[in-house]
N, C-alpha and C positions, 0 to 999 in steps of 0.2 A: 175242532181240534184245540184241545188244551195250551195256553204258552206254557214253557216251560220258566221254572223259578227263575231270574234273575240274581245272580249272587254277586256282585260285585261289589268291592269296597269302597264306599263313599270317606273322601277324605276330610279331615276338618273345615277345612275352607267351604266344599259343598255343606250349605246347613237347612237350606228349605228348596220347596218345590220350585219355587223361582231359579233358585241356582241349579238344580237341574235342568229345567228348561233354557237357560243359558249355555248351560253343557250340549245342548240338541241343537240349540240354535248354532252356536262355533262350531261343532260339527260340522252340519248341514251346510254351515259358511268351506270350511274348509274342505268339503269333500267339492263343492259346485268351485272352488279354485283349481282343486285338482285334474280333475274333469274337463276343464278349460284349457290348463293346459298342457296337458295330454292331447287334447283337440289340436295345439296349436303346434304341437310335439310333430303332429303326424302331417300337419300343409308343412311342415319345412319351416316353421320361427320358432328361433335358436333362444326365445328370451325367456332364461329360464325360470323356475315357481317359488317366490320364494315367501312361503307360507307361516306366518307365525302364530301362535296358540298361546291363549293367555296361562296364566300361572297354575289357576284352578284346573283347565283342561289338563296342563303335564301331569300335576298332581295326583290326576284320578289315569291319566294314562299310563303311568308311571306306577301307583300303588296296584292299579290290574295286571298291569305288563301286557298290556295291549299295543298292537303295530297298527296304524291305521294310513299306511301306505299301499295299500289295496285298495280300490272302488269297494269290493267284495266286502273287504273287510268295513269296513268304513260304512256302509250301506246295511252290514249287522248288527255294526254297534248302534249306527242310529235307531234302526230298528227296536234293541232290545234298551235304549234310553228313552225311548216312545214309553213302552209296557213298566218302566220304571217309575217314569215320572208318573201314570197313573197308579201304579199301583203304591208305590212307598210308603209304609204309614207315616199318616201326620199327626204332632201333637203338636196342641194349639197352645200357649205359651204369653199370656196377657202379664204384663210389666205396668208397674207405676210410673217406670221411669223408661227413658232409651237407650235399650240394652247395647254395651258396646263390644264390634264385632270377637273379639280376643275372649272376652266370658262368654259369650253366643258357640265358641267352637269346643271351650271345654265343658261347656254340657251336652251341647251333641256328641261328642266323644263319650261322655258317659252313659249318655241314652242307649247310646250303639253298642257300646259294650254291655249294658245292665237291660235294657228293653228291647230291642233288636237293631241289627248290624244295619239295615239303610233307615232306619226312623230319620224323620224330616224335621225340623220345627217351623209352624206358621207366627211370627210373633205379630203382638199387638201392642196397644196401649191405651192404659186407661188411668190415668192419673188418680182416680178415683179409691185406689185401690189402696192409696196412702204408701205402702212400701211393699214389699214380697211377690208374688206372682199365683196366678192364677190359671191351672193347667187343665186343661179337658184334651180327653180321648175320645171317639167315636163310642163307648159306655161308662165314661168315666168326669166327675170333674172333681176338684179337688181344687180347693178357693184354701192356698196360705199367704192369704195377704194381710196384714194390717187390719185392715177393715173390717175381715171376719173375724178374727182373735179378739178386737174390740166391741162389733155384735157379740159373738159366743158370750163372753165375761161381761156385758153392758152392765147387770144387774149389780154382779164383785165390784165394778167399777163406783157406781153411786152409793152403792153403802160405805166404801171406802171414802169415796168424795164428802160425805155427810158424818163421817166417823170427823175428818180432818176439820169440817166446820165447826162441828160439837165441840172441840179442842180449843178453836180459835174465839 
């Protein structure tokens, strides 16, 4: 049996597969709270559940309009954040430098809008790269770093450097 798509809106603060997996994990967290005590609801202890969810989970609970005050419920959405987290595309996302979280969420927002709605990013780093970024897709890569604009042009480069000595 086929799963069916998963359509749900991934909010800026979710940006790579990590953070969804964090999203499955506080789930998981918050559903085995719930569950406990509902258990403890039914022997008769009156201490009631008082369950908190960090910023990122409201966010995404919040932009789906999801209720996860069911077992039932609760137990689908983990479900279909299982079949998300493997399936989301990823684009891989190499920095010279360490990219800070506030520019990491407005280009997932743009990925999402321009490439598809749950694209993920894996970021890296490679200091090597002297400045810009380095992006691969599962058939794609696309090197606009520094590094390559200076191999492409190396040649423009030393005729220029030896134009400059000739002068001097």
């Amino acid at each position: 049996m086929n799963e069916p798509d998963i359509q749900f809106v991934l909010p800026p603060s979710v940006v790579g597969k990590v953070d969804v997996s964090r999203l499955v994990r506080e789930l998981e967290r918050v559903d085995d709270e719930q569950t406990t005590a509902a258990v403890r609801e039914k022997v008769g202890s009156s201490q009631p559940a008082d369950i908190r969810v960090s910023q990122q989970l409201a966010e995404f609970l919040e932009v789906n309009k999801l209720d996860i005050s069911t077992s039932q419920g609760r137990s689908s959405l983990i479900k279909q954040l299982h079949v998300l987290k493997e399936k989301a595309p990823v684009i891989h996302m190499t920095f010279a430098v360490q990219a800070d979280g506030g520019s990491l969420q407005q280009l997932v927002q743009w990925l999402r809008s321009t490439i598809h709605p749950q694209a993920v990013i894996e970021v890296g780093l490679q200091p090597a790269l002297i400045a810009g970024v380095s992006i691969r897709t599962p058939n794609h890569i696309h090197d606009l770093s520094m590094r390559a604009m200076i191999k492409e042009h190396h040649g423009d480069l030393v005729k220029e450097l030896e134009a400059l000595r000739a002068t001097n």
